[in-house]
RODO-2510 file (C-alpha; in nm, 4 decimals, decimal comma):
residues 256
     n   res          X          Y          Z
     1     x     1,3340     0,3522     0,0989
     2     x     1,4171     0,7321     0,1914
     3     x     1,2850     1,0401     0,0010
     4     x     1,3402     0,8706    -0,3716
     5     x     1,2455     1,1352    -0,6293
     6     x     1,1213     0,9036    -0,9013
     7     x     0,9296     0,6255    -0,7863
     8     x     1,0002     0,4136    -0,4590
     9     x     0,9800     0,0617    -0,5457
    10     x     0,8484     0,0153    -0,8798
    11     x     0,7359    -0,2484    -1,1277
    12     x     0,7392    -0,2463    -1,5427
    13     x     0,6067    -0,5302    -1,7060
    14     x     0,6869    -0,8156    -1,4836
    15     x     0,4228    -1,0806    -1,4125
    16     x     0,4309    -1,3210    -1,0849
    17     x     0,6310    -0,9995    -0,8744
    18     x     0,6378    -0,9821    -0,4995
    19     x     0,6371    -0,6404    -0,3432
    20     x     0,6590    -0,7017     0,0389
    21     x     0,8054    -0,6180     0,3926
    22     x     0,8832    -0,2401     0,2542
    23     x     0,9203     0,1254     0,4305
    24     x     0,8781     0,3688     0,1824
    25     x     0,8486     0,7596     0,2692
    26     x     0,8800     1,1139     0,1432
    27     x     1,0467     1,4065     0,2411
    28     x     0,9860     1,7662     0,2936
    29     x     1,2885     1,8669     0,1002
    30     x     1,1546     1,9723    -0,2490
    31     x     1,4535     1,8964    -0,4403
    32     x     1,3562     1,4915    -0,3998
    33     x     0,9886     1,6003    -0,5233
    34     x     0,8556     1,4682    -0,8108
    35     x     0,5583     1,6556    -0,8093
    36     x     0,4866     1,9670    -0,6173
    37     x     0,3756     1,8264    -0,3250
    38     x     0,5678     1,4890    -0,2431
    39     x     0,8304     1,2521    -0,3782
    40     x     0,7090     1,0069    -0,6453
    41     x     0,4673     0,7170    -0,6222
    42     x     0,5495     0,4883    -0,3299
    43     x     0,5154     0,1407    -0,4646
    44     x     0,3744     0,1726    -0,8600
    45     x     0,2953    -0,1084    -1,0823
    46     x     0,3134    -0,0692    -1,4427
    47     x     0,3162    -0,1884    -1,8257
    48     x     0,5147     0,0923    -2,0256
    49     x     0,3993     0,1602    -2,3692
    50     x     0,7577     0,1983    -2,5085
    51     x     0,8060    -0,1991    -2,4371
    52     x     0,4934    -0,2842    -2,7252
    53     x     0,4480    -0,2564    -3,0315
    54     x     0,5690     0,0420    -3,1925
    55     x     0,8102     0,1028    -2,9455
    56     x     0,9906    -0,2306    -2,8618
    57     x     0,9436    -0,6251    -2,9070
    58     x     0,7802    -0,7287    -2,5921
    59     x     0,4805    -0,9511    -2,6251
    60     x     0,1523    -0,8057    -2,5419
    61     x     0,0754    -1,0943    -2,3221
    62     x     0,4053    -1,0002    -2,0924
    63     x     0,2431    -0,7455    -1,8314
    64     x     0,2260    -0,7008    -1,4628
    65     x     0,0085    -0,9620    -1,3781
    66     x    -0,0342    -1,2375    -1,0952
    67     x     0,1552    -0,9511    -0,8677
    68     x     0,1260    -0,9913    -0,5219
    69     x     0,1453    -0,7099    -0,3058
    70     x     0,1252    -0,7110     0,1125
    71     x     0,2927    -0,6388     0,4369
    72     x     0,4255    -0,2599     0,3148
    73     x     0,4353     0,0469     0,4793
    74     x     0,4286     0,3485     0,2701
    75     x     0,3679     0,7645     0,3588
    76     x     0,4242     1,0944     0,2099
    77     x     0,4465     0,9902    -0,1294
    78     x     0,2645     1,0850    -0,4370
    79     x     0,0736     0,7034    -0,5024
    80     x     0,1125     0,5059    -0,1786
    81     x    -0,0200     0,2046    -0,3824
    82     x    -0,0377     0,2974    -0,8037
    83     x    -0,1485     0,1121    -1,0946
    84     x    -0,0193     0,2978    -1,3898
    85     x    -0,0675     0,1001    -1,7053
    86     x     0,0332     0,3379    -1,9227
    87     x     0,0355     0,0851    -2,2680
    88     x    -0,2756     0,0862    -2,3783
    89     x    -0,3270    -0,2444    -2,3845
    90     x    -0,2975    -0,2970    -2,0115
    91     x    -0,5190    -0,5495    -1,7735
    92     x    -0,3455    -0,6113    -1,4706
    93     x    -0,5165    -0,9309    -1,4221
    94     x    -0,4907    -1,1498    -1,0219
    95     x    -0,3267    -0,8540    -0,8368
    96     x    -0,3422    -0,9791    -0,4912
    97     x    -0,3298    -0,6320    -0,2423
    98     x    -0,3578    -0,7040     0,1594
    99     x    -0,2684    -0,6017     0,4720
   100     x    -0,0544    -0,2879     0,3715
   101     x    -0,0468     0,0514     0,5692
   102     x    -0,0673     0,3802     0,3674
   103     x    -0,0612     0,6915     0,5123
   104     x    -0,0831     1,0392     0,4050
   105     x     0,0118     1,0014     0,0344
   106     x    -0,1470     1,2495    -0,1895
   107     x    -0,3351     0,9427    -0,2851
   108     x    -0,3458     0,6197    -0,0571
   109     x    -0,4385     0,3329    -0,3913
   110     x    -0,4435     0,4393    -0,7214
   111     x    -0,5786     0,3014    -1,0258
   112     x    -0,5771     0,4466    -1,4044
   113     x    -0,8535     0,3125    -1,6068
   114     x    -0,7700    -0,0387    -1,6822
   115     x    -0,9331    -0,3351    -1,6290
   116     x    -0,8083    -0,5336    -1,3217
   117     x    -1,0222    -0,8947    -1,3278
   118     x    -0,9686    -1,1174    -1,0414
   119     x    -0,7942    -0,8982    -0,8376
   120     x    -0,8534    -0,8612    -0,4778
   121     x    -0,7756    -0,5885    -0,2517
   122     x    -0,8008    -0,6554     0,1033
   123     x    -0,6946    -0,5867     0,4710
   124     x    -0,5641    -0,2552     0,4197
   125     x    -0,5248     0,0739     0,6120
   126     x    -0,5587     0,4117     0,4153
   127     x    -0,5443     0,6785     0,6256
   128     x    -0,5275     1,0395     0,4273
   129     x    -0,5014     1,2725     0,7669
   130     x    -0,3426     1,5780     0,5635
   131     x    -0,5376     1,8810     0,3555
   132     x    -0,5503     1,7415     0,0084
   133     x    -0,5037     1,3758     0,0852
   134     x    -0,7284     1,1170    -0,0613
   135     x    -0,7721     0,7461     0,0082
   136     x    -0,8941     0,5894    -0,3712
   137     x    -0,8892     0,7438    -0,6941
   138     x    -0,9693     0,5631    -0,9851
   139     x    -1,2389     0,3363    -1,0885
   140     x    -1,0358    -0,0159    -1,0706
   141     x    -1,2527    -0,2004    -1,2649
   142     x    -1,3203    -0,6058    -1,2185
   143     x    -1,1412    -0,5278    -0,8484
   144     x    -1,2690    -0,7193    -0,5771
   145     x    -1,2190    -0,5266    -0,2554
   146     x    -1,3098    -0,6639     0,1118
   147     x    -1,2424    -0,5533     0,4706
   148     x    -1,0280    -0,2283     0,4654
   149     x    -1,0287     0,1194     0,6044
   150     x    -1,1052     0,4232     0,4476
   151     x    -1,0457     0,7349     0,6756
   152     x    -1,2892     0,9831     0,4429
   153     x    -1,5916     0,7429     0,4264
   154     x    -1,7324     0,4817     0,1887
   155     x    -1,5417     0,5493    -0,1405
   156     x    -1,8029     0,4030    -0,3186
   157     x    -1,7813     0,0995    -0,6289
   158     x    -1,5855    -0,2024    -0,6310
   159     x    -1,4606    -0,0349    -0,2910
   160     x    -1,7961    -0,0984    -0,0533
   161     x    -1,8144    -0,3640     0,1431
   162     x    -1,9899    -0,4607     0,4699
   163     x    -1,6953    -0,5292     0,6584
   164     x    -1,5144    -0,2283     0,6112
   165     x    -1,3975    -0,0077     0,8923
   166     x    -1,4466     0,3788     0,8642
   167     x    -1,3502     0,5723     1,1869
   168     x    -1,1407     0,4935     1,5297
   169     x    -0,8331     0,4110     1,3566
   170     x    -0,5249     0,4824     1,6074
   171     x    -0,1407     0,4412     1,4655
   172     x     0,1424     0,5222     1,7264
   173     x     0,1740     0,7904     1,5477
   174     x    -0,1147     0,9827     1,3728
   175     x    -0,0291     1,3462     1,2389
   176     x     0,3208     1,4998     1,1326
   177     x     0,3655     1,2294     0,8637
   178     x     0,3696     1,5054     0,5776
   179     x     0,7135     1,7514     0,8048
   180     x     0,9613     1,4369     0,7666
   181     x     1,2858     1,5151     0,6663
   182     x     1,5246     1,3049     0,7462
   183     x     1,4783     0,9238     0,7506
   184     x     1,5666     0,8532     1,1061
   185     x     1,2635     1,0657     1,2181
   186     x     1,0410     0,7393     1,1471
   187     x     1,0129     0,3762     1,1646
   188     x     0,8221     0,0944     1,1961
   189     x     0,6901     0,1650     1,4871
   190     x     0,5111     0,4789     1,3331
   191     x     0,2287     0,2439     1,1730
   192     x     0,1807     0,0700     1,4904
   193     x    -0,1874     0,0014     1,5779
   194     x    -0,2541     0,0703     1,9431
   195     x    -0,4834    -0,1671     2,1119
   196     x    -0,7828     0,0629     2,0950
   197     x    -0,7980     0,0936     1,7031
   198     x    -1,1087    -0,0119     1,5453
   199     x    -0,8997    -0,2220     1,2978
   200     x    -0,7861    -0,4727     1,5028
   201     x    -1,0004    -0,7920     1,4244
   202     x    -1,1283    -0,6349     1,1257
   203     x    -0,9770    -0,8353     0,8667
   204     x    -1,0364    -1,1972     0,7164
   205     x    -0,8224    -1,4509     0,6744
   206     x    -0,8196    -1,5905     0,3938
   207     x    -1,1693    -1,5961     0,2039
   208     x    -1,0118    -1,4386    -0,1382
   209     x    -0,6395    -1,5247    -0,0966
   210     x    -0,4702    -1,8460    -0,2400
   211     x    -0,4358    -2,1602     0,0213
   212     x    -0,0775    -2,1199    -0,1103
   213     x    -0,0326    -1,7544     0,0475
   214     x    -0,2273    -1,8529     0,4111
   215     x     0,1316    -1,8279     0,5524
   216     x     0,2249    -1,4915     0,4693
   217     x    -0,1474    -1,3678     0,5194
   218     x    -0,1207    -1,4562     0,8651
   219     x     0,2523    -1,2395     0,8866
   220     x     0,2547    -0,9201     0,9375
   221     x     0,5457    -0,6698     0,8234
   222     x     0,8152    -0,7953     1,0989
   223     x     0,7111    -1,2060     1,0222
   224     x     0,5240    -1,1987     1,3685
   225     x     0,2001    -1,4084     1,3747
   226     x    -0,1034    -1,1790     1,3122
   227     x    -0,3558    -1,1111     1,5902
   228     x    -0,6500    -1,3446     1,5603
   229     x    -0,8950    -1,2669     1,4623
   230     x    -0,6717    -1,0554     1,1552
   231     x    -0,5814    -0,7200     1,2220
   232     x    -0,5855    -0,4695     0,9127
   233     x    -0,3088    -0,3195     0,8044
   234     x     0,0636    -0,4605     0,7985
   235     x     0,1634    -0,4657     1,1702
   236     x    -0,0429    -0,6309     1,4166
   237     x    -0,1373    -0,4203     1,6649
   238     x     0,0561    -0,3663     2,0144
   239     x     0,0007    -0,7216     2,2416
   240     x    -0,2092    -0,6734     2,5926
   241     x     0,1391    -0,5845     2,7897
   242     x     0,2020    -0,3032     2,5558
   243     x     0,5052    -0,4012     2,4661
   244     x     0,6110    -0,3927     2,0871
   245     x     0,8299    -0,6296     1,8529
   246     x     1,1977    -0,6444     1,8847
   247     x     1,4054    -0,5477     1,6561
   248     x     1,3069    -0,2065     1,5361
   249     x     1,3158    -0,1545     1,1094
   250     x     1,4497     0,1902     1,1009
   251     x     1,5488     0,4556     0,7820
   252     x     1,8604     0,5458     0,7961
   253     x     2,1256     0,7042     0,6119
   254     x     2,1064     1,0251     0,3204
   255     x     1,8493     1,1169     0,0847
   256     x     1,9019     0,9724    -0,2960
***
């Protein structure tokens, strides 16, 4: 997904969805901006008021729950992961977030103040390398996180934890995400690890993830077997030849 103005891949009221295996990046050309720095949220999760009571005949029980997220690569967007909830009576209950790659959003995860019990957020890179960037914003509350990396320090809250990684993070590519203009300027291979980067190794299997879901845990973004011990992130990093994956994801094709 190329330089969408909106939202890039986004979710309104639908329990049990699976977000995964995505490319999603901004553009420097301002007329796809939703804001005035970037395109719209990357991938955004949400329960619309307008769909409740006083506004429409959905159920309140009918929200964006049991969502599983992983395996995405998102930068230069305005959310790189978002939690909206914008009807008031949203919990966004058994999110499952892991091994995702966000770079250089205005805001790497995002969270409004809603409650989020039993959801688990783990495995992932956020790297904010630009002026202005930030990795977490939002208080996620009843979010159980485990095993990421934060590029500005410990965020603090639900968000410490022992086993997460703070510095030597090295991606194939690691400035100029915020000058992209055209979608064939980037793919996969962008959000490559390199074999030096403190995150490979860093992550855990699967201590807070589902027996059900060990499968795609241990996938990264291309369906290759993750390193072992886990890499964070959704690529594994480069293999001890150097050599990368076949079969190159690329963007192609005109802004929309």
């Amino acid at each position: 997904m190329f330089s969408a103005r909106a939202l890039g891949i986004y979710s309104d009221s639908a329990p049990r969805t699976i977000i995964r295996r995505n490319i999603v990046i901004g553009t420097t050309d301002s007329k796809y901006w939703r804001n005035d720095a970037s395109t719209g949220g990357g991938i955004i999760v949400n329960n619309e008021g307008y769909h409740y009571e006083g506004g429409g005949a959905l159920a309140p029980n009918v929200q964006s729950t049991d969502v599983q997220i992983y395996g995405n690569l998102v930068a230069f967007t305005n959310h790189g992961i978002g939690f909206w909830g914008q009807y008031s009576g949203t919990s966004f209950d058994n999110i499952l977030i892991y091994n995702n790659t966000l770079v250089d959003n205005d805001v790497q995860f995002f969270t409004r103040n809603k409650p989020m019990p039993g959801s688990v957020f783990v495995n992932n890179i956020l790297y904010s390398g630009s002026p202005g960037t930030v990795d977490v914003e939002g208080p996620a509350k009843g979010l159980t996180a485990r095993n990421n990396y934060f590029s500005q320090g410990d965020p603090g809250g639900p968000f410490s934890h022992s086993g997460n990684v703070y510095e030597g993070l090295e991606l194939s590519r690691m400035d100029g995400w915020r000058s992209i203009s055209e979608g064939d300027e980037v793919s996969w291979r962008d959000f490559e690890p390199t074999q030096a980067s403190a995150t490979n190794g860093a992550g855990i299997k699967a201590d807070l993830i589902p027996d059900s879901l060990r499968e795609e845990v241990l996938s990264d973004f291309n369906e290759k077997p993750h390193n072992d011990p886990l890499d964070l992130g959704a690529l594994r990093a480069r293999t001890g030849s150097g050599k990368v994956p076949k079969s190159p994801t690329a963007l192609t094709g005109t802004p929309r």
